[in-house]
C-alpha positions, 0 to 999 in steps of 0.5 A, spaced: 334 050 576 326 053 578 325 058 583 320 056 588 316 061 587 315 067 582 316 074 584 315 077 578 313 076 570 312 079 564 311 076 557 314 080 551 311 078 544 316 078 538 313 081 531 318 079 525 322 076 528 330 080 528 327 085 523 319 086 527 319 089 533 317 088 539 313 090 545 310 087 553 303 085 555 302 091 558 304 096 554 310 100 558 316 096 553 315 097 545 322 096 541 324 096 534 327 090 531 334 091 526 338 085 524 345 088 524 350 088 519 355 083 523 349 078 522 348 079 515 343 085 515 341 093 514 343 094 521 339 101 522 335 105 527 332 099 532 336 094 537 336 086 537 337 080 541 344 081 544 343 088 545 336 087 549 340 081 552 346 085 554 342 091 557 338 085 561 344 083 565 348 088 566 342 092 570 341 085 573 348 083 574 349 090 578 344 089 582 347 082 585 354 086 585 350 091 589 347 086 594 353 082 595 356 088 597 351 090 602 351 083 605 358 085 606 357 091 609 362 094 603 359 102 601 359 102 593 360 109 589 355 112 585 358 110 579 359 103 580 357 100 572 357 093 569 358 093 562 356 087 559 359 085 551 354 079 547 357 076 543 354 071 537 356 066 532 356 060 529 357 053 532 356 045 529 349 046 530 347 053 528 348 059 533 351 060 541 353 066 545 359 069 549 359 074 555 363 078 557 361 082 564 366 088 566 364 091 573 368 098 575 367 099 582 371 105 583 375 106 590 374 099 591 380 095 592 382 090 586 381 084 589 375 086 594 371 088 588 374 081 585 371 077 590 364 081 590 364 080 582 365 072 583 360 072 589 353 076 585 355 072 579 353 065 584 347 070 585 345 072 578 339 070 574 341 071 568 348 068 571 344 061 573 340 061 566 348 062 563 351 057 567 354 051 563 351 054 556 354 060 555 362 062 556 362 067 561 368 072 563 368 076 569 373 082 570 374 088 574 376 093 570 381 099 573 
């Protein structure tokens, strides 16, 4: 799927690769790398890939859980999160990732914030980037 038009880019460049760091085009976003222990690594002070790849669609997936909401007209709480858990291992032909996304929307009816949850992962981009590739697990937590 390709947008028909971009809104926005930024470009990141990796030094190091999963122990190097990482900084943006512009200057504002610069990161240490680490490889965790789980991979094999030091862990230590810096974050990695499944940790950047799970902040970013977290903050991306709750903004598609904000919109749905406003399209449907539903007051969400202030403290309405979305936690992602990434999840990275081994297949036939080298490594793959699994997701699991937790949304709490409190004072929300259950089956009403399960419905907003099912329609921001139909509008997510990081949800079409996944779609077909990645195992996905929605839940709504409370």
């Amino acid at each position: 799927m390709t947008p028909e038009k971009i809104l926005y880019e930024t470009a990141v460049t990796a030094f190091g690769g999963r122990d190097g760091k990482a900084q943006s085009a512009d200057g504002s976003f610069a990161v240490n790398l680490s490889v965790p222990k789980g991979l094999g690594g030091p862990g230590g002070e810096g974050t990695n890939p499944e940790q950047l790849f799970a902040a970013g669609y977290a903050a991306c997936f709750l903004g598609a859980v904000k919109l749905v909401a406003r399209t449907r007209k539903i007051a969400l709480p202030d403290d309405v999160s979305v936690t992602a858990k990434v999840g990275i291992g081994p297949v036939p032909v080298g490594y793959a990732l699994a997701v699991e996304l937790t949304a709490s929307l409190p004072g929300i009816d259950k089956a009403v914030a399960e419905e907003i949850v099912a329609g921001a992962h139909e509008r997510c981009p990081y949800s079409n980037a996944t779609r077909g590739n990645v195992d996905v697990i929605l839940t709504v937590a409370g």
